[in-house]
FIMI-608163 format. One record per residue: residue number from 1; x, y, z of N, C-alpha, C in turn. Coordinates in Angstrom, 2 decimals, decimal comma, padded with zeros to 5 digits, always signed. Layout:
[pt NUM; [X; Y; Z]; [X; Y; Z]; [X; Y; Z]]
...
END
This chain:
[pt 1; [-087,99; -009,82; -018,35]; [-088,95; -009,06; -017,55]; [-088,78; -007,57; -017,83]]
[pt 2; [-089,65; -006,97; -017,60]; [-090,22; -005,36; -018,17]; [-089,42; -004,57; -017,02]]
[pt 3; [-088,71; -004,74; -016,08]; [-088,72; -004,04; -014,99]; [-086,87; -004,90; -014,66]]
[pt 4; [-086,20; -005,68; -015,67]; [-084,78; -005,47; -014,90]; [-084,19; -004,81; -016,22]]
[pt 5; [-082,92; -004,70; -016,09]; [-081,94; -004,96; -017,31]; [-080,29; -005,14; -016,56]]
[pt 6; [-079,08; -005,46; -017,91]; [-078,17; -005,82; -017,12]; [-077,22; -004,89; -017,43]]
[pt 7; [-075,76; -004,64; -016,75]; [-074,75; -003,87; -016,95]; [-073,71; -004,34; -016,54]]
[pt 8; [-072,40; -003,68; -016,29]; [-071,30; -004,64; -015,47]; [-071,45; -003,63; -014,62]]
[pt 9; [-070,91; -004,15; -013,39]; [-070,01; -003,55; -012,04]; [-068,81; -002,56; -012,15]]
[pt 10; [-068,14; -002,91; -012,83]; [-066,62; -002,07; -013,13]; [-065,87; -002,15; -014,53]]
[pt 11; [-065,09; -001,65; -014,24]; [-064,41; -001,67; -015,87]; [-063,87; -003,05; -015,96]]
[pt 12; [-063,70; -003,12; -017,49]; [-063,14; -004,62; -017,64]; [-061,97; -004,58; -019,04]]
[pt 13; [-061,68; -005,03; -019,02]; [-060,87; -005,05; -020,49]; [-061,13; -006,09; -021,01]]
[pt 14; [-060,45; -006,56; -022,60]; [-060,48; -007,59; -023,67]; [-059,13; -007,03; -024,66]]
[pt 15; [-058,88; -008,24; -025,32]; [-057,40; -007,94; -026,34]; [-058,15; -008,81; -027,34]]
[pt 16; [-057,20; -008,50; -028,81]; [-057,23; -009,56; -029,72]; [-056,04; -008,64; -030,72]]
[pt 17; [-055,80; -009,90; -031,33]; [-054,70; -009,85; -031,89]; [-054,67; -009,89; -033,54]]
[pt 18; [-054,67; -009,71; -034,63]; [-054,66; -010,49; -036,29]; [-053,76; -009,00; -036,96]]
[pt 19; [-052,52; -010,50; -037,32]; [-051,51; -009,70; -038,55]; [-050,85; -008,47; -037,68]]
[pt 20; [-050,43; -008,48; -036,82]; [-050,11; -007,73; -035,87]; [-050,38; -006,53; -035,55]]
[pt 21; [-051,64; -006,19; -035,66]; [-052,56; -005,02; -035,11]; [-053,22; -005,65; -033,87]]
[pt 22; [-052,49; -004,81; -032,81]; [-053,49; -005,39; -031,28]; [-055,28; -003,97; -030,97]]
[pt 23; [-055,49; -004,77; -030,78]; [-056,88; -004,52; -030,29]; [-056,97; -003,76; -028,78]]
[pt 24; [-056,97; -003,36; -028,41]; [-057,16; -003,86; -026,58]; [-058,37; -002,86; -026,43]]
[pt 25; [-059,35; -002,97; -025,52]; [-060,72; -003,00; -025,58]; [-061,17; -002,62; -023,82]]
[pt 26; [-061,89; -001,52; -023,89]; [-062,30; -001,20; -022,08]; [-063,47; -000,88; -022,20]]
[pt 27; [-064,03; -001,48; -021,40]; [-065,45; -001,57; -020,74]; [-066,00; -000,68; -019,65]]
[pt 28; [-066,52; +000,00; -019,47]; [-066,58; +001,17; -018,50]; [-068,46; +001,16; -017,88]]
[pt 29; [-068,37; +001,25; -016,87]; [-070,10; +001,19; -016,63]; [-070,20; +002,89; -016,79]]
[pt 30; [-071,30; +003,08; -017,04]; [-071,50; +004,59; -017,29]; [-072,94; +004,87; -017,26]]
[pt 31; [-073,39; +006,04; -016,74]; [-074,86; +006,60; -016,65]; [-075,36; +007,62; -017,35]]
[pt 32; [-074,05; +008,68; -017,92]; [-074,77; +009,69; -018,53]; [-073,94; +009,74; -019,90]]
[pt 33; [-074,48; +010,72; -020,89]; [-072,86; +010,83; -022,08]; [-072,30; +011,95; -021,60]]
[pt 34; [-072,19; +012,30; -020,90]; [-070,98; +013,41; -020,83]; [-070,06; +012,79; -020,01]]
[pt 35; [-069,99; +011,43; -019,69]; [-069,14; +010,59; -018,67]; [-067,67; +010,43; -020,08]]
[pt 36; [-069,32; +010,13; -021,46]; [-067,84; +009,26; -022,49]; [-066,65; +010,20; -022,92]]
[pt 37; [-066,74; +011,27; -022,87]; [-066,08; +012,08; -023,82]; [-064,58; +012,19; -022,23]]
[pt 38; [-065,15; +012,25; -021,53]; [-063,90; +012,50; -020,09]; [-063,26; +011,54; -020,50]]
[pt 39; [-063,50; +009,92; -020,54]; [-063,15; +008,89; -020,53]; [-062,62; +008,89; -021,85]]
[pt 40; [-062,51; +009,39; -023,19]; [-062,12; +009,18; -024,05]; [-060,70; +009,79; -024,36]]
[pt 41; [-061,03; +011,17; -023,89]; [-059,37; +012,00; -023,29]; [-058,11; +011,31; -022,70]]
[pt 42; [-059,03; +010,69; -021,64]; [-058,56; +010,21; -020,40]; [-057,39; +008,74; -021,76]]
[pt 43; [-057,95; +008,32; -022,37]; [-057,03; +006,75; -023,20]; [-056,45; +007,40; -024,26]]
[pt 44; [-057,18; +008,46; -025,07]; [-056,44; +008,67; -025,56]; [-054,54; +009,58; -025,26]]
[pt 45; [-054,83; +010,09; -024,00]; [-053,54; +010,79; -023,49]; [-052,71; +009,43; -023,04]]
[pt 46; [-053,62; +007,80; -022,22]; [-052,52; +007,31; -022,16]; [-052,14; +006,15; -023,30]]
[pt 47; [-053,08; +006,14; -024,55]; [-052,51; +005,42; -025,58]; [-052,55; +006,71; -026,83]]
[pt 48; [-051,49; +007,59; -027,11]; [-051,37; +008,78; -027,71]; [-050,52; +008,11; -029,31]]
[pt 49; [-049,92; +007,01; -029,40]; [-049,56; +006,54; -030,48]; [-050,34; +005,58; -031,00]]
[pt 50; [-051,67; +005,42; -030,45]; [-052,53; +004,49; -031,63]; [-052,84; +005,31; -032,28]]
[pt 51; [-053,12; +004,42; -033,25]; [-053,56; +004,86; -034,36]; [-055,35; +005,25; -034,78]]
[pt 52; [-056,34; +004,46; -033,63]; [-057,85; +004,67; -033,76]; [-058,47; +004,60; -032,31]]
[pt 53; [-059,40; +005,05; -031,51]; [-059,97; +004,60; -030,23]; [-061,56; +005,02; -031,09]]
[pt 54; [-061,53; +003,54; -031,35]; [-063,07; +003,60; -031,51]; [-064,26; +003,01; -030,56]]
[pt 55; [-065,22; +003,23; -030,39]; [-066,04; +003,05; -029,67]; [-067,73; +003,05; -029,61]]
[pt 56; [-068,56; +002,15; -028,87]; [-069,75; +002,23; -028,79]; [-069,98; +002,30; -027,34]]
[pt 57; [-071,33; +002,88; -027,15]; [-071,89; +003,02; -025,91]; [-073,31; +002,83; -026,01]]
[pt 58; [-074,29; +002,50; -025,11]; [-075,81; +002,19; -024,70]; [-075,75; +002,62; -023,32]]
[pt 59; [-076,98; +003,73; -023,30]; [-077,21; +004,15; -022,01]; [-079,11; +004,32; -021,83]]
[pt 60; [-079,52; +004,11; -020,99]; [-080,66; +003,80; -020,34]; [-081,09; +002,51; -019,98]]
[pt 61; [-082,50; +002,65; -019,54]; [-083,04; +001,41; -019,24]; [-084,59; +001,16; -019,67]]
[pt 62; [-085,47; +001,89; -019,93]; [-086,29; +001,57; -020,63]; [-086,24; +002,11; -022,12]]
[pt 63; [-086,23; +003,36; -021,83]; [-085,47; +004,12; -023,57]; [-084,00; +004,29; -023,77]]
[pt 64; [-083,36; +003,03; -024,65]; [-082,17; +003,40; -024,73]; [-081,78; +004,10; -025,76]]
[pt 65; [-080,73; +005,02; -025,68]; [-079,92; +005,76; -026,46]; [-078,78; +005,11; -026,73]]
[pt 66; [-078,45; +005,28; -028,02]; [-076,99; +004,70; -028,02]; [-075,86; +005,59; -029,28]]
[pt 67; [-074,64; +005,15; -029,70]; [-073,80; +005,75; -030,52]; [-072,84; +005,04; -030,57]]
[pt 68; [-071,80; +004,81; -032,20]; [-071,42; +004,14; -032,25]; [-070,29; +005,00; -033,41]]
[pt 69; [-068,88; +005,24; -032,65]; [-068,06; +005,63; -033,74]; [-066,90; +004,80; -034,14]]
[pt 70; [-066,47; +005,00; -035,90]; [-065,03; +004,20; -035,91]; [-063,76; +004,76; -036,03]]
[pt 71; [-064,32; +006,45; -035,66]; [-062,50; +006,86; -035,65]; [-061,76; +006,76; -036,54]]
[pt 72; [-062,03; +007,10; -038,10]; [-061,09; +007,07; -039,07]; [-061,40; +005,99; -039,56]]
[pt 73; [-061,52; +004,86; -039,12]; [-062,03; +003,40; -039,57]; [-062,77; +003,55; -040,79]]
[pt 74; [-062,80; +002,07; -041,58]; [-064,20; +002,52; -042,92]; [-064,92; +002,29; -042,35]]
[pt 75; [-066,31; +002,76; -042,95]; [-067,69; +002,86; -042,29]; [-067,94; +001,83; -041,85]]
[pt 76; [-068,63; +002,03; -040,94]; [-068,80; +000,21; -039,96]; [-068,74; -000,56; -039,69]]
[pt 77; [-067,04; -000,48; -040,07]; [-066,34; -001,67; -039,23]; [-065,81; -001,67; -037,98]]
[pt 78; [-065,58; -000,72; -037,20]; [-065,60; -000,50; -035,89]; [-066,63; -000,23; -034,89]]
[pt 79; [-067,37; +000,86; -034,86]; [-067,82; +001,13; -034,23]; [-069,29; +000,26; -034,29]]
[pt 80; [-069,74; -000,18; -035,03]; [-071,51; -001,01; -035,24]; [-070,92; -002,46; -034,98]]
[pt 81; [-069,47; -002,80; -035,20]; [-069,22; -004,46; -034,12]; [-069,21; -004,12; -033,07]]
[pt 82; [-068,82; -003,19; -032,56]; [-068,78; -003,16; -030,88]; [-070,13; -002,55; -030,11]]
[pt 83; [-070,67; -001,94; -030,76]; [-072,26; -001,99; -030,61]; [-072,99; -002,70; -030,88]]
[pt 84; [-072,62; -003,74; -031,69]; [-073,79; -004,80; -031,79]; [-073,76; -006,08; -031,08]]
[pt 85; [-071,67; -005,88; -030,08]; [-071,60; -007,16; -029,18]; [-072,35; -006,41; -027,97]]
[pt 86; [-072,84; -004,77; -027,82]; [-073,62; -004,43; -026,51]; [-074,99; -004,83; -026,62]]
[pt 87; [-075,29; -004,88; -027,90]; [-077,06; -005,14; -027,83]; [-076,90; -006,83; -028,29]]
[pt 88; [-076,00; -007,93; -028,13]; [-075,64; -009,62; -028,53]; [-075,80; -009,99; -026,93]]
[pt 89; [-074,74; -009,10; -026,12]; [-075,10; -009,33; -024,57]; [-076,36; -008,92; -024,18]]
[pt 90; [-077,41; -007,38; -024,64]; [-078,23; -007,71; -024,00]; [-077,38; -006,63; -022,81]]
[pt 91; [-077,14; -005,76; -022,78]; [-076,49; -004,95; -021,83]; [-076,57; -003,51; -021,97]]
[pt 92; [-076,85; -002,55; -021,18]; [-077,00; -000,94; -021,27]; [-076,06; -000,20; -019,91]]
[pt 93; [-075,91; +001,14; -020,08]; [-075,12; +001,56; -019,15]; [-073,55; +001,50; -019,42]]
[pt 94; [-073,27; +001,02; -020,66]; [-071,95; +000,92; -020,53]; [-070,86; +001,13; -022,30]]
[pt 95; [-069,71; +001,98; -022,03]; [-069,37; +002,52; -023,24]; [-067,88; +001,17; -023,43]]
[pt 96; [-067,91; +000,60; -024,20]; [-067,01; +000,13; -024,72]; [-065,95; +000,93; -025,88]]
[pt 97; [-064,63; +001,59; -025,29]; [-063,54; +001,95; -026,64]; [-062,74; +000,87; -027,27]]
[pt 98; [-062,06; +000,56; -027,84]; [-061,83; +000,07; -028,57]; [-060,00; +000,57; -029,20]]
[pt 99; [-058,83; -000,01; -028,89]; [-058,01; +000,92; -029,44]; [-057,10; +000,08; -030,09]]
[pt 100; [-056,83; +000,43; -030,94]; [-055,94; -000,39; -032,33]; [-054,04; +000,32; -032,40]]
[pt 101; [-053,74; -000,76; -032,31]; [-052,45; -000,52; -032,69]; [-051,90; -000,70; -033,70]]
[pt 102; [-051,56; +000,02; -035,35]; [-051,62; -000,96; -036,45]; [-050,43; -001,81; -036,94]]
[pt 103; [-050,28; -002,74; -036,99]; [-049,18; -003,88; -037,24]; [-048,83; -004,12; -038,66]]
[pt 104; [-049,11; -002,57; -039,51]; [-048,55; -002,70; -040,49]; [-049,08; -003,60; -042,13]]
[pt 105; [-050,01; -004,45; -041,29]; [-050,79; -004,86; -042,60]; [-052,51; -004,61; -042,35]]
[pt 106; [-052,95; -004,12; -043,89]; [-054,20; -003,76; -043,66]; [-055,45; -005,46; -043,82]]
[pt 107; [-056,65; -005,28; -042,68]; [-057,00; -006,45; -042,76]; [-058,19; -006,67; -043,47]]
[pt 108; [-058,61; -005,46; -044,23]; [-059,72; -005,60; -044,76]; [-060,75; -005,32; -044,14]]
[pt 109; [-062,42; -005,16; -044,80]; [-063,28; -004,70; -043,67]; [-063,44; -005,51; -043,28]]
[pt 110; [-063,92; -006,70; -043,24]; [-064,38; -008,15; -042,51]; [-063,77; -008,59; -041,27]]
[pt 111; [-061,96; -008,06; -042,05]; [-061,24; -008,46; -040,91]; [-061,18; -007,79; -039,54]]
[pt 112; [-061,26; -005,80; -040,11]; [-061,41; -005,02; -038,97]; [-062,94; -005,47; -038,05]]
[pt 113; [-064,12; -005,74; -039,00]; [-064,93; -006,34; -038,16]; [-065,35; -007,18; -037,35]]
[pt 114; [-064,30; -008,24; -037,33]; [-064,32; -009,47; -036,95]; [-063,06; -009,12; -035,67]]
[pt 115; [-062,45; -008,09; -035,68]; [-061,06; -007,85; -034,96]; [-061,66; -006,76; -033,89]]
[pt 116; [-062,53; -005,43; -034,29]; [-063,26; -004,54; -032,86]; [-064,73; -005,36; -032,39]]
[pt 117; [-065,51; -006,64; -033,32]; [-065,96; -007,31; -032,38]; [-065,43; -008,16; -031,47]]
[pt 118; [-064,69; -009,02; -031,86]; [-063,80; -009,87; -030,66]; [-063,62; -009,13; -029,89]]
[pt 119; [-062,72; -008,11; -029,70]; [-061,90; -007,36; -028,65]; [-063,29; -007,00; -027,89]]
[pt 120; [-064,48; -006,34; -028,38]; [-065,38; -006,02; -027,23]; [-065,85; -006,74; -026,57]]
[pt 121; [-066,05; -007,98; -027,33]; [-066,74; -009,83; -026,82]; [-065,63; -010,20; -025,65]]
[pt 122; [-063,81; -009,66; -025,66]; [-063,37; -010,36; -025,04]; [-063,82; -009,55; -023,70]]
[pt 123; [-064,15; -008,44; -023,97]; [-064,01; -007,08; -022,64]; [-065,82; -007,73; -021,78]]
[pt 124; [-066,14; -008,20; -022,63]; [-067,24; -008,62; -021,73]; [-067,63; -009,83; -021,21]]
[pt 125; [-067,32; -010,63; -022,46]; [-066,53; -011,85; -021,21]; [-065,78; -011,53; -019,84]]
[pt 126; [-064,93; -010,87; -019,58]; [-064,01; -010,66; -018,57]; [-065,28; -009,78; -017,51]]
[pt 127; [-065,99; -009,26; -017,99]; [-066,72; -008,08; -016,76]; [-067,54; -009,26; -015,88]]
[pt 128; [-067,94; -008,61; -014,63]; [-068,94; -009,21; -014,53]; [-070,45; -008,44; -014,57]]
[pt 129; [-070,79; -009,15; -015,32]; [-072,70; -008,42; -015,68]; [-073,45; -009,07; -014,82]]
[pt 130; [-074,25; -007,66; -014,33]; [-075,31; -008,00; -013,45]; [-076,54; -007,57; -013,90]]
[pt 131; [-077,42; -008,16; -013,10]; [-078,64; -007,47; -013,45]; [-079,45; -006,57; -012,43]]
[pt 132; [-079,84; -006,02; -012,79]; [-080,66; -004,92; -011,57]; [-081,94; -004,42; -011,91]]
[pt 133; [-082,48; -004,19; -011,12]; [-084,28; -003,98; -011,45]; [-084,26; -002,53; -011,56]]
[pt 134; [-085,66; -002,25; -011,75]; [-086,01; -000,37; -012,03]; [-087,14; -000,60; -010,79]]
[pt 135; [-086,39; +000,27; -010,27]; [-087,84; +000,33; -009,38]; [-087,82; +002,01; -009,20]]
[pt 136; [-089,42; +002,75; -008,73]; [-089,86; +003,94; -008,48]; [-089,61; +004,33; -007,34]]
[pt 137; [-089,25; +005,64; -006,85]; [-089,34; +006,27; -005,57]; [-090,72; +007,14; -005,34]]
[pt 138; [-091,63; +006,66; -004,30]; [-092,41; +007,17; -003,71]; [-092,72; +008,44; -002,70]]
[pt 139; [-093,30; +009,35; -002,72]; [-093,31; +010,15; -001,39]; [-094,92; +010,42; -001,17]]
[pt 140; [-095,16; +009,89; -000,09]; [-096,16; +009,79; +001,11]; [-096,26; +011,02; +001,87]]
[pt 141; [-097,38; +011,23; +002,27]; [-097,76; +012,97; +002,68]; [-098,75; +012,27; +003,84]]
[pt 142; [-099,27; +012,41; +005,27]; [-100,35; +012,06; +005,87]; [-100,09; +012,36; +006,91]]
[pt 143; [-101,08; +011,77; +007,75]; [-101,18; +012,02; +009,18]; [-100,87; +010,80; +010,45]]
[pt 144; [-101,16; +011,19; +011,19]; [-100,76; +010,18; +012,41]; [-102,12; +009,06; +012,45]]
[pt 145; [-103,18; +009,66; +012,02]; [-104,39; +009,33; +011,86]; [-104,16; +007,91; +010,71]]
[pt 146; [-103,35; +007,86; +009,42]; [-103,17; +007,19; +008,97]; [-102,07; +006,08; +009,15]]
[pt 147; [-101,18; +006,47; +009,65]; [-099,91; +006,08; +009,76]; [-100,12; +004,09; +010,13]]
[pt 148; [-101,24; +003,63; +010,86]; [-100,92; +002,17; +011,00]; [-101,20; +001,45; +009,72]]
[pt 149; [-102,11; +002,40; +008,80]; [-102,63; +001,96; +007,58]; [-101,44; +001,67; +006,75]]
[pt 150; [-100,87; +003,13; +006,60]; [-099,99; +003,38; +005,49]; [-098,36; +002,24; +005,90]]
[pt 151; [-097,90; +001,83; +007,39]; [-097,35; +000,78; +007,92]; [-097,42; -000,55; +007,01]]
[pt 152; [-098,41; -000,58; +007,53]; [-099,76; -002,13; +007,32]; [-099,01; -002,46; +005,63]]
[pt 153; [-099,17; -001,03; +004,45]; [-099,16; -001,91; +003,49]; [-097,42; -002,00; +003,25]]
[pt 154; [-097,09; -001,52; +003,95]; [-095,47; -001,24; +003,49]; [-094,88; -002,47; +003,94]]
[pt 155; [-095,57; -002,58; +005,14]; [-094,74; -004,31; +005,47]; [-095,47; -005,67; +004,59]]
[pt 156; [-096,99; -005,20; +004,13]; [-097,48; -006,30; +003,24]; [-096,90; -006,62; +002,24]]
[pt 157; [-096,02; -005,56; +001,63]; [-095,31; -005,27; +000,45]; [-094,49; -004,90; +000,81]]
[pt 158; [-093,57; -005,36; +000,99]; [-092,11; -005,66; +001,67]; [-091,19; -004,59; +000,85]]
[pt 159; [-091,98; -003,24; +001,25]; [-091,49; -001,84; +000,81]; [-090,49; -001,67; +001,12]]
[pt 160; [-089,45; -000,95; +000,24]; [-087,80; -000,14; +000,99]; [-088,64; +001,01; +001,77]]
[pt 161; [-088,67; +001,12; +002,86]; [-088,54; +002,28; +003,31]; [-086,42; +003,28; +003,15]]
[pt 162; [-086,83; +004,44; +002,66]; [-085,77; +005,49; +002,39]; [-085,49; +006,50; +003,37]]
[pt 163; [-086,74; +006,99; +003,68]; [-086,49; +007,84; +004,86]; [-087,84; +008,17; +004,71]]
[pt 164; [-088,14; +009,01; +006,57]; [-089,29; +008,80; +007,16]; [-088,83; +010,23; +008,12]]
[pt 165; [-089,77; +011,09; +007,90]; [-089,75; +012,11; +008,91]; [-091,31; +012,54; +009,73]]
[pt 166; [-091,11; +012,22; +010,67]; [-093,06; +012,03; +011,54]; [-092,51; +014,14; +012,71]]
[pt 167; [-093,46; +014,51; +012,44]; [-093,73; +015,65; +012,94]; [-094,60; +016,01; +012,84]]
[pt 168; [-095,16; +017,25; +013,03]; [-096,72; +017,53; +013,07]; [-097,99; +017,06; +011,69]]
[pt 169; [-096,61; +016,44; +011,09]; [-097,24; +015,19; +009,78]; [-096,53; +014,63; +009,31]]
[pt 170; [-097,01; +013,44; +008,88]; [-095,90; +012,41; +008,48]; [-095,51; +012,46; +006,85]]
[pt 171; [-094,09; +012,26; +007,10]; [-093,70; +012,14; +005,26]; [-093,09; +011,14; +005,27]]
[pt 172; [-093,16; +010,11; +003,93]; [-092,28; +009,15; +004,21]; [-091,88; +008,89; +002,92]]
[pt 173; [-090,75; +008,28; +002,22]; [-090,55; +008,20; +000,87]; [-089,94; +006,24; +000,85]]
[pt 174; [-090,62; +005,78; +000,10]; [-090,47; +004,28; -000,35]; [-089,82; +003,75; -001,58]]
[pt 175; [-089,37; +002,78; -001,83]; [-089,26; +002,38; -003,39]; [-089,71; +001,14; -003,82]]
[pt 176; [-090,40; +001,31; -005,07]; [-091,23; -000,08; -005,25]; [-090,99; -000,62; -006,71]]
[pt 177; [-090,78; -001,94; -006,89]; [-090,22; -002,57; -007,95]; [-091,21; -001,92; -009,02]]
[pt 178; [-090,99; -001,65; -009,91]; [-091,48; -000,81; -011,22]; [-092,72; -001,96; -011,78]]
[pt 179; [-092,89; -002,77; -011,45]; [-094,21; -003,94; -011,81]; [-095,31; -004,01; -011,21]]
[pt 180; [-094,36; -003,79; -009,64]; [-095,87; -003,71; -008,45]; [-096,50; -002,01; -008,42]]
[pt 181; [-095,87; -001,13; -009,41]; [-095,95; +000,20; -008,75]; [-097,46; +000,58; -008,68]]
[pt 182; [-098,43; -000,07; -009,60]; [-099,97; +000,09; -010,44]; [-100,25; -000,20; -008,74]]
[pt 183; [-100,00; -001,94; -008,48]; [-100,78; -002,52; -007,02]; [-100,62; -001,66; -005,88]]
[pt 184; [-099,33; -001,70; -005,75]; [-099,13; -000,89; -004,47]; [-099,39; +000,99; -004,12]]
[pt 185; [-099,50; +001,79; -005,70]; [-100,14; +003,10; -005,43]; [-102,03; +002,90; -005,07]]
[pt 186; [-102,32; +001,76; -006,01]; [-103,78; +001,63; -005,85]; [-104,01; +001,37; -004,04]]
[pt 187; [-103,24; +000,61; -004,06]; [-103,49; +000,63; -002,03]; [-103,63; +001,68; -001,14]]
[pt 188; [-102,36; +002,70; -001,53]; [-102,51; +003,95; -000,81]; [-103,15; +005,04; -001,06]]
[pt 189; [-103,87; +004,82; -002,11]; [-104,80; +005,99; -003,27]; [-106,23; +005,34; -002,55]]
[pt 190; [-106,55; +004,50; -001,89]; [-107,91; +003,57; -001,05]; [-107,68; +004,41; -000,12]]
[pt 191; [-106,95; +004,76; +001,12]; [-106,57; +005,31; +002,36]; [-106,76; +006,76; +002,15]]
[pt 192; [-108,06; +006,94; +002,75]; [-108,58; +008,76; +002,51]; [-107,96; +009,42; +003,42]]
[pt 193; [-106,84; +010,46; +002,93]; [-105,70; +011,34; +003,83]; [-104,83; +011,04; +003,44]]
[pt 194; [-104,43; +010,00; +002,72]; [-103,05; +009,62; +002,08]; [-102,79; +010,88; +000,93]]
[pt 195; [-101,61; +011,71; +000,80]; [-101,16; +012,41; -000,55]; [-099,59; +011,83; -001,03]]
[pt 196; [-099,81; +011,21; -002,77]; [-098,76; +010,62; -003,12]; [-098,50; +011,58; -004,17]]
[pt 197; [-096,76; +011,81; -004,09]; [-096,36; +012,39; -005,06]; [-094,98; +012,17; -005,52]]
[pt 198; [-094,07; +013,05; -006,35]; [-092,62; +013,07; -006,50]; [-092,45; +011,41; -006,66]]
[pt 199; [-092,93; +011,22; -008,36]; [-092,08; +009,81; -008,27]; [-091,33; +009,66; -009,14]]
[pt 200; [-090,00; +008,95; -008,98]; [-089,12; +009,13; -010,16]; [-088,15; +007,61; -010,42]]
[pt 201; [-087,16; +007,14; -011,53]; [-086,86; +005,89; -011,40]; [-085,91; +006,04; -010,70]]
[pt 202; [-085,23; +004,63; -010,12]; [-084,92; +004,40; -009,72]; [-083,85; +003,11; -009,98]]
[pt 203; [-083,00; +002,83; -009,73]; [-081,78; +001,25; -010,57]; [-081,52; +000,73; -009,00]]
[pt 204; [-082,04; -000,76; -008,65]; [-081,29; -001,21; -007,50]; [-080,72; -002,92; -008,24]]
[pt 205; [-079,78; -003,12; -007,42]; [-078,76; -004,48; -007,89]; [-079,97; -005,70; -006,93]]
[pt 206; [-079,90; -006,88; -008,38]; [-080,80; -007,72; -007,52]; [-079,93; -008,70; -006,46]]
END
């Protein structure tokens, strides 16, 4: 559907192991990129003797952005497996690192590829992914004159009301699943005195 997508809840981890280079792998939900680079400080100060923290991330929900580095790694064997287990799940919002410990034998590219995809596959196995809709925030402008109308459709359409301030005019701000938004503005755009404005997205958990 045009109007959910999924992410995890919290951080998660994953390990893997080959020829004794460990993997270990964190999952982080995240909303903006200036979240990754905190978070990247943040492992590398407490894993300061690996040897790589590579990583991918996907952020949005209708236009996603994404990036994918391997940290010294050869070219895309780190960082495009662990971005390609974020777009295999089908998941946005969230930066997977990736940190290698090296065990002394080299595994080849196939092998490094086959070794920072697992580890991200294991980190998401372990999360739990949810899904959550996009829905719009509304703001309503009118009068008292309208107010049983503008009611009427909010309970027909089993609207979030957000907040509601009634004084010498009423304002009220709603949120509406990003599918119905066409039906339900056409309703209040019918109601002469209605003024709709300020709309912006919105992420709620289904």
């Amino acid at each position: 559907m045009e109007d959910v997508y999924q992410t995890i809840e919290k951080e998660s981890q994953g390990y893997f192991k080959d020829k004794g280079s460990k993997f270990y792998a964190f999952a982080f939900p995240i909303k903006h990129e200036d979240e990754v680079k905190d978070i990247l400080t943040r492992l590398r100060k407490e894993h300061h003797s690996a040897r790589h923290h590579c990583y991918a991330w996907r952020i949005g929900t209708e236009e996603i952005i994404y990036r994918a580095n391997d940290d010294g790694e050869p070219s895309s064997t780190a960082g495009k497996p662990i971005l390609g287990q974020l777009q295999s799940y089908n998941v946005t919002n969230i930066l997977i690192v990736v940190i290698r410990y090296f065990g002394g034998t080299l595994l080849g590219v196939s092998g490094l590829i086959n070794a920072y995809r697992s580890a991200a596959a294991d980190a998401l196995n372990n999360a739990k992914i949810k899904q959550k809709i996009i829905e719009q925030e509304v703001i309503l402008d009118f009068t008292y004159n309208e107010l049983a109308e503008v009611m009427n459709i909010i309970k027909q359409e089993n609207l979030t009301i957000i907040n509601t301030r009634f004084e010498e005019k009423c304002n009220l701000i709603f949120s509406v699943r990003k599918s119905e938004y066409e039906k339900v503005m056409q309703k209040f755009s019918n109601i002469y005195g209605v003024n709709i404005y300020g709309v912006s997205i919105q992420n709620k958990s289904e």
